[in-house]
N, C-alpha and C positions, 0 to 999 in steps of 0.2 A: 504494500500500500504506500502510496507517494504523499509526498508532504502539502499541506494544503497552498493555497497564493497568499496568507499574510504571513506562515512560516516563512515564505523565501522573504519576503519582503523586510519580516523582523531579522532573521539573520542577516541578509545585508546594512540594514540599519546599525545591529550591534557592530558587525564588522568595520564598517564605516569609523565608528566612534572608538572603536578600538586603535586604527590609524590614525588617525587625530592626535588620539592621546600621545599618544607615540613617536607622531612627529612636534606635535608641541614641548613636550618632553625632552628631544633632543636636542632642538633650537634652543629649548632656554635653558640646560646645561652648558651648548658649548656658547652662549651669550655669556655665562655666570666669569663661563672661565676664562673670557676674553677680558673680564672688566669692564664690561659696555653697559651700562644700565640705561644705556639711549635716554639721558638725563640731560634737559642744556642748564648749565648754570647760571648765574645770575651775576652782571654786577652791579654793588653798589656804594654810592660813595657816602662816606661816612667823615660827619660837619659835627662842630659844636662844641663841647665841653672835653675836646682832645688835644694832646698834644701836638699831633699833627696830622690835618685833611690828607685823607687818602681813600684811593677805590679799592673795595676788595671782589673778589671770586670767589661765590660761594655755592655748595648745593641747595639748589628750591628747597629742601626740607630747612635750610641753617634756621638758626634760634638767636635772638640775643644775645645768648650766652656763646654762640661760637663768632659773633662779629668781636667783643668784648675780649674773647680770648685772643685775637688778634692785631688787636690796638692798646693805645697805651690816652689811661685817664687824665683830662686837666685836673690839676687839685679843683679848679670850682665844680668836677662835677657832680652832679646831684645824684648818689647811688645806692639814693631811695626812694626813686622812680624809674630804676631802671627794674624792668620788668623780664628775669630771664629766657622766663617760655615761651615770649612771642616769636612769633616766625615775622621773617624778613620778608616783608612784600612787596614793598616799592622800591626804587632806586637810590631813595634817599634815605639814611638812619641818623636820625638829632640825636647825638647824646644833649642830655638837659644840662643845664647850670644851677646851681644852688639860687634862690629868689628872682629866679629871670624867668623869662621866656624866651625860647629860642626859636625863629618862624623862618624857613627859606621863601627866600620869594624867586619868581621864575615867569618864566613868559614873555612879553613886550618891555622887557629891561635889556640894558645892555649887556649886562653880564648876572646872570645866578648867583643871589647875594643872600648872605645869612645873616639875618640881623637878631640883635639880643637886645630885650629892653626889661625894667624892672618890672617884676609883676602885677598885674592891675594895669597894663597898657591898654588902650581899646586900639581897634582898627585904623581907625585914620591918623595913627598918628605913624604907621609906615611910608605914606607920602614923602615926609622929609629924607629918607633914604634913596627916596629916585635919583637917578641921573639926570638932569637937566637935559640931556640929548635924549632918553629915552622913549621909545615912539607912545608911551603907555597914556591910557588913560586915565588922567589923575581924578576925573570925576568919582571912578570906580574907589577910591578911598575914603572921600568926602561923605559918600553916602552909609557908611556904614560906621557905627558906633559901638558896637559889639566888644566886647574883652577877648584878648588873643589867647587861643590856645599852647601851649607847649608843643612843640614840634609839630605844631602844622605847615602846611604847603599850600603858599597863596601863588596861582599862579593871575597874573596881572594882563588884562585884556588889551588890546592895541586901542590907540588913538584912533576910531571911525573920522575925526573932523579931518585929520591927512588923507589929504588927492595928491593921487601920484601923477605927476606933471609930466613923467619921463617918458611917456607914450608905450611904455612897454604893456604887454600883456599879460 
């Protein structure tokens, strides 16, 4: 007596999934053994209450605690807000200062500037740090009167009222 049509069907199935495993299994042995965790790292640069700015290279998983182990602390900084378990997400990591607040600012400035101001600063009063060349909009400070976070990231929008005269496109 012959086997019925989902017998073949289910043994091909198993069979199937038995090859699979098999070749998934081998790939990700000899993946293991090459050291490829097809991982891209990250970098970032690290401002603030350190001795000296610099970018590092780290794995998507790193933590606070592994930027930290690779830099070296200003005495003012604050290292009871530094929070070790966080993971590294963005490109930029504020170490804090004691009684400050430390804000990068970024965007339609000349150049990516870190400023520190005593805490209890509000928002507009980052303005006085422009660059006078700066294409930014100064209006965008005026309007906001908010208290500045620690290690935030204000990134500062273009001056709309600039026509570009130069004909280019």
């Amino acid at each position: 007596m012959g086997l019925f049509w989902w017998e073949y069907i289910s043994c091909a199935l198993i069979g199937a999934l038995l090859i699979s495993i098999a070749i998934s299994a081998f790939f990700g042995a000899h993946r293991h053994a090459q050291g490829d965790d097809l991982v891209t790292p990250i970098r970032v640069h690290v401002v603030g209450a350190v001795k000296h700015e610099q970018e590092l290279t780290l794995p998507p998983s790193a933590t606070m605690a592994d930027v930290l182990a690779r830099i070296e602390l200003a005495e003012a900084a604050d290292r009871d807000n530094l929070r070790l378990d966080d993971g590294v997400y963005r490109s930029w990591v504020i170490i804090p200062t004691k009684a400050c607040v430390s804000v990068l600012m970024t965007g339609s400035i000349v150049k990516n500037q870190l400023v520190t101001l005593p805490e209890g600063s509000r928002f507009y009063e980052l303005e006085r740090f422009l660059d006078p060349d700066a294409p930014a909009d100064r209006r965008f400070f005026r309007r906001k009167k908010r208290l500045l976070q620690d290690g935030e990231v204000i990134v500062v929008p273009p001056n709309r009222s600039i026509i570009d005269t130069s004909g280019a496109n």
